[in-house]
Every structure is written in C-alpha cells, then in structure tokens.
C-alpha positions as CSV (number, residue, x, y, z in Angstrom):
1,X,0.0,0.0,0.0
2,X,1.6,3.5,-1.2
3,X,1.5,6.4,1.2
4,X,-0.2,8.6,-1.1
5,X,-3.1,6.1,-1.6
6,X,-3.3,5.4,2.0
7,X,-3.1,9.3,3.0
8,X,-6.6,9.8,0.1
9,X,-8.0,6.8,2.1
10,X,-7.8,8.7,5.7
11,X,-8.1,12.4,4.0
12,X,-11.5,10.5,2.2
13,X,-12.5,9.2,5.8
14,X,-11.8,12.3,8.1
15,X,-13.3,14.9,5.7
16,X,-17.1,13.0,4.2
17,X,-17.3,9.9,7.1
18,X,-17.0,11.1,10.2
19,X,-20.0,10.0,11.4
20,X,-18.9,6.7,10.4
21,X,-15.7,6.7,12.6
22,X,-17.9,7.6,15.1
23,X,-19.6,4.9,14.9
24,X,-16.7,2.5,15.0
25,X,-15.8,4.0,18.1
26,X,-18.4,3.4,19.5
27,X,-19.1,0.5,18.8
28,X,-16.3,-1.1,18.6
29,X,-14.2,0.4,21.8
30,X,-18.0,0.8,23.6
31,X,-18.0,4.2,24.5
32,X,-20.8,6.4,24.8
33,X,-21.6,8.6,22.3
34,X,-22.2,11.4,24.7
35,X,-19.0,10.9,25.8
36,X,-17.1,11.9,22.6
37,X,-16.1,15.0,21.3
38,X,-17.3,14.3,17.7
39,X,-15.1,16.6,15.7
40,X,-11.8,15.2,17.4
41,X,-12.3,11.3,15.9
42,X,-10.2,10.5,13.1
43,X,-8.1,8.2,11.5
44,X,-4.3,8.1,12.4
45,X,-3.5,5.1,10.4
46,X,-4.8,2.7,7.9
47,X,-3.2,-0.2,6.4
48,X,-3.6,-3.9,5.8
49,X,-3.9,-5.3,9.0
50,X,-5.5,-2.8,10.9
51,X,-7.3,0.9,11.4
52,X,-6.2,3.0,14.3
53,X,-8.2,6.0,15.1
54,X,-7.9,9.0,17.4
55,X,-10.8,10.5,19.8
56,X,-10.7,12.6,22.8
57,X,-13.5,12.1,26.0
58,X,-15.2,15.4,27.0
59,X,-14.0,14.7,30.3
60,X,-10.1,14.8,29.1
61,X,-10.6,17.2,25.8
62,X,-6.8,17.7,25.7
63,X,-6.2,13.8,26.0
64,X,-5.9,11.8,22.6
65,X,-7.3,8.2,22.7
66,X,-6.3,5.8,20.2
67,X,-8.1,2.7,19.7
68,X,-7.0,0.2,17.0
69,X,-9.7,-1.7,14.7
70,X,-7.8,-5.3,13.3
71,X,-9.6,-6.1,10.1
72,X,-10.4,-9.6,11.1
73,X,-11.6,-9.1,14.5
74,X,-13.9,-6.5,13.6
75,X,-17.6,-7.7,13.3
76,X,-19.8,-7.0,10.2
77,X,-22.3,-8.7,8.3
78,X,-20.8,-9.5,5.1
79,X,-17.7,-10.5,6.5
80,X,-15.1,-8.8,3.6
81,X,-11.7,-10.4,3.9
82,X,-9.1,-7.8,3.5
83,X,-6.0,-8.8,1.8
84,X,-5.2,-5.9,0.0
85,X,-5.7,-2.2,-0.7
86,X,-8.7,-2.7,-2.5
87,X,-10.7,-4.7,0.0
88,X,-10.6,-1.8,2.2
89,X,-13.6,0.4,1.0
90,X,-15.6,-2.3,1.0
91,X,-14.7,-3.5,4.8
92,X,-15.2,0.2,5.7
93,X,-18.8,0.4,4.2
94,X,-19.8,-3.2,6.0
95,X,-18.3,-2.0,8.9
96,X,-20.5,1.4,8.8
97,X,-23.5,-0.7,8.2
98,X,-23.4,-2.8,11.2
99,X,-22.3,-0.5,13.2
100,X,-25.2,1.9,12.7
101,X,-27.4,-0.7,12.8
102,X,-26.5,-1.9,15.7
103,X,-27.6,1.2,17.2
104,X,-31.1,1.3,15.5
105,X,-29.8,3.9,13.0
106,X,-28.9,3.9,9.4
107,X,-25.7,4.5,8.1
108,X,-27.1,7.2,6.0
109,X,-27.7,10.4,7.5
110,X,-30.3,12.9,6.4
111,X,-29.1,16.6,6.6
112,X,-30.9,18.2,3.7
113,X,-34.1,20.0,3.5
114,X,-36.0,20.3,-0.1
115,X,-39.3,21.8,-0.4
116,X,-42.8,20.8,-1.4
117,X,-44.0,19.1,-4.5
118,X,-47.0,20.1,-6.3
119,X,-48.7,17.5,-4.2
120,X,-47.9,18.9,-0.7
121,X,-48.0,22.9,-2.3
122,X,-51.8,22.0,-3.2
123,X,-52.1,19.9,0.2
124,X,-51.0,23.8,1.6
125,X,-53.5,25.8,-0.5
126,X,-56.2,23.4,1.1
127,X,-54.8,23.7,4.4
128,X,-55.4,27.6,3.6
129,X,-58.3,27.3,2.1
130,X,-59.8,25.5,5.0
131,X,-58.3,27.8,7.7
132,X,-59.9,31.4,5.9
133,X,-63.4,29.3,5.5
134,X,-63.5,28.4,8.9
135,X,-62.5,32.1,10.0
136,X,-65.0,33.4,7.9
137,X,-66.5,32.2,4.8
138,X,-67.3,35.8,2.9
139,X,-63.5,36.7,2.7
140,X,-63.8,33.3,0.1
141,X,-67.2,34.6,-1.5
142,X,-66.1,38.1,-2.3
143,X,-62.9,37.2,-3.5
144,X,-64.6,34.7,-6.2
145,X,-68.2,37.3,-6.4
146,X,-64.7,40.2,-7.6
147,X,-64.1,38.2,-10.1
148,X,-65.8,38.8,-13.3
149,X,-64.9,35.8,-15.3
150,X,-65.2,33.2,-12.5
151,X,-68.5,34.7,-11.5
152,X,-69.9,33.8,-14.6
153,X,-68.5,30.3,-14.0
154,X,-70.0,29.7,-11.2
155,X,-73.2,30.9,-12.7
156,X,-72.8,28.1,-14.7
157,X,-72.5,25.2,-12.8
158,X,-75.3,22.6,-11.5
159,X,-77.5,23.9,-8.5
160,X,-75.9,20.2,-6.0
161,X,-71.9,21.6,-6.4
162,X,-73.3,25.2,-4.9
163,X,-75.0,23.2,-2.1
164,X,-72.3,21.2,-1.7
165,X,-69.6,24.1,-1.2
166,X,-72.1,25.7,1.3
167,X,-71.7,22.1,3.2
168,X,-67.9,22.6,2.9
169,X,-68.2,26.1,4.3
170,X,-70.3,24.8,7.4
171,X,-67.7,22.6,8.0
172,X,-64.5,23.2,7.3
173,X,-63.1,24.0,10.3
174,X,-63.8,20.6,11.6
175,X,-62.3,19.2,8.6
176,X,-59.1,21.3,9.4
177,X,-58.9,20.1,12.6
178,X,-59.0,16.5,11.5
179,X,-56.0,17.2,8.9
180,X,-54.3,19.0,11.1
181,X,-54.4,15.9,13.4
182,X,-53.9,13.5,10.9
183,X,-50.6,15.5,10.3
184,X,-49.3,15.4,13.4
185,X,-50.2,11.8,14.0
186,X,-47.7,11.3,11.2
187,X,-45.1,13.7,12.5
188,X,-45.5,11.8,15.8
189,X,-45.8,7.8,14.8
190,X,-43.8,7.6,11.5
191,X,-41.6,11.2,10.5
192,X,-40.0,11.2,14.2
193,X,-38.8,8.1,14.3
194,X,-37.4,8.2,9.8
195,X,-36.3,11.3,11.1
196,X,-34.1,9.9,14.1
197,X,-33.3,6.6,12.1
198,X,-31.6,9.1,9.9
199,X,-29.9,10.8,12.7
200,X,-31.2,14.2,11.0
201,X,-29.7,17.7,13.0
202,X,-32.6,19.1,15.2
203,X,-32.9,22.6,13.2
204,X,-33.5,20.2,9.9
205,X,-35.9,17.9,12.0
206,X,-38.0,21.1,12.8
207,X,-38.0,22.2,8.9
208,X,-39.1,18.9,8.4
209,X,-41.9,18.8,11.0
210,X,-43.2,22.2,10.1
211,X,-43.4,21.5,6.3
212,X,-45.4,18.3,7.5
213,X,-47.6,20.1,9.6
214,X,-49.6,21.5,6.3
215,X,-48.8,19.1,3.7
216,X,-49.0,15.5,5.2
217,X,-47.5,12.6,4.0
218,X,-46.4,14.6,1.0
219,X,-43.3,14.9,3.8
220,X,-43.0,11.2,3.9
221,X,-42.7,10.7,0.6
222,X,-39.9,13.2,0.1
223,X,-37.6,12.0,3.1
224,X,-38.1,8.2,1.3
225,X,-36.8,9.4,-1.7
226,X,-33.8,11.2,-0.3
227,X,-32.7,8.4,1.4
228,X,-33.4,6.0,-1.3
C-alpha cells in the first residue's frame, strides 16, 4: 500500500465519514456517544492489518485516545476479507452498516431539507383554504363574487356543487382540525422516528416537522426518496 493512496484513504474518511468513525468508536471500543467530542475522531492510520483511530473524551478534551480496529476481528455482516488495498472500501462500508445498525440507525444520515412538490404545495393551498373558510367564509365569496370571469363560472354550474360548497363552508373548520391531526399523528408515529433513524440535526428535524404540519405525507414521501 503506497502512502499517497493510504493518506486519500484517511483524508477520504476524516473529511465526508465522520460520522462513520464515530460509529466504530463506538461500537467497537464501547464508548458512549455522549461521551465523545465528535469533531476530534479521526483516522491516524490505515493499512492492511489494521485501522487506528484517534478521539478525545469530553472529560479529558486535551487527551488523545487511540483505539485500533484489526480487520479480522472487527464484526460485520458481510464478512469482507481484507488482503489488499482494494478490500478496504468495501470493509469500511460493511463495517459502517453494522455499526449503525447496531444502534437502531442507518448509516445514512439525512441533513438536507428540499421543499414541497405540487402535491404537498396543493395539500397547503387546502390547508389555507380551510383555515380562511373556517375564520369566515365571505373573505372566500367576495374574493370569487370580484371576479368577473369566475362569477360567470359559477353561474354556470349545476345547483348540487353550490349546495355542496355551502356544506364545505359549514364545516371546514372541523375538517381542518382533522387534517391537522392527521398531520401530526404522522409527525408523531412515522416522521420522528425516519427522522431519528436518519440521525437528521434538530434545526432540519424542525423544517421537516413544520413542512409536514400542512402538507402531510407529502413529507413522507420526500424523506423516502432522499434516502433511497
């Protein structure tokens, strides 16, 4: 194994996988994750034979720790045999894997927010719809009586859709409430739990949760396909 491979291999590791080598750590030496100071874990050395990597305790923060990983005593599913350099990525993902599985996460992490679809945007304008109804109906009515061209719409459809949007007016603000709780039945039972599986940052969890608030499972949908 060349130095300059081996130094991409740790530069690789410390800079994009850190949570990874956190992971090991833990894992792998048993200490608590609350215990670590998470920017100090790196990798000091990697060859062949073994991984060796550096941490410091919050206890001792001007301490280093070094704890060394040897390739065949370090538990993983898929058992990858490393005999040379190119066995190494592959260990180093298996090794990832079990590790956050291990502790009920994935070795994924979700840090990015994107916004609503045209599903969830219209699941909004609903959500907005009902809210002004239930506040008060007229604002609704004028908006659509100001309006020349759909007033003569409306003119023009059957007599049951009028009576039927004067049903939706009497109760839309019981229909918001039951969205609403729907939404937050989600947040609580399926997004909060994705959303820790994922180990997602709390400021991105709250984006998350808010966005869900008025679109739904529009959310759900979007976090599945980010960490597909």
């Amino acid at each position: 194994m060349s130095d300059a491979h081996t130094k991409r291999i740790i530069s690789h590791m410390n800079k994009d996988h850190q949570l990874a080598l956190i992971d090991y750590v833990v894992v792998y030496a048993s200490i608590k994750y609350d215990d670590l100071i998470d920017e100090s874990v790196k990798i000091s050395k990697i060859d062949t034979e073994q991984l060796v990597i550096e941490y410091s305790l919050k206890a001792a923060p001007n301490e280093v720790e070094t704890f060394s990983i040897y390739w065949y005593d370090a538990l993983e599913d898929e058992k990858v045999h490393v005999g040379e350099l190119r066995d190494v990525k592959a260990k180093l993902i298996s090794m990832a894997k079990y590790c956050a599985r291990r502790q009920g996460y994935s070795h994924r992490r979700l840090t990015k927010i994107t916004g609503p679809s045209w599903g969830g945007l219209s699941s909004c304008l609903l959500i907005l719809f009902l809210a002004v109804n239930a506040y008060n109906p007229q604002i609704i009515r004028s908006l659509l009586g100001n309006n020349a061209i759909l007033g003569k719409f409306l003119n023009l459809l059957p007599r049951h859709i009028g009576k039927a949007y004067q049903k939706l007016e009497a109760f839309s603000g019981r229909i918001l409430a039951g969205l609403l709780l729907i939404h937050v039945s989600e947040i609580l039972l399926i997004t909060r739990n994705m959303l820790r599986r994922y180990r997602t940052p709390k400021r991105e969890r709250l984006a998350w949760y808010a966005m869900q608030f008025f679109e739904g499972f529009f959310v759900i949908k979007r976090i599945k396909s980010l960490v597909a």
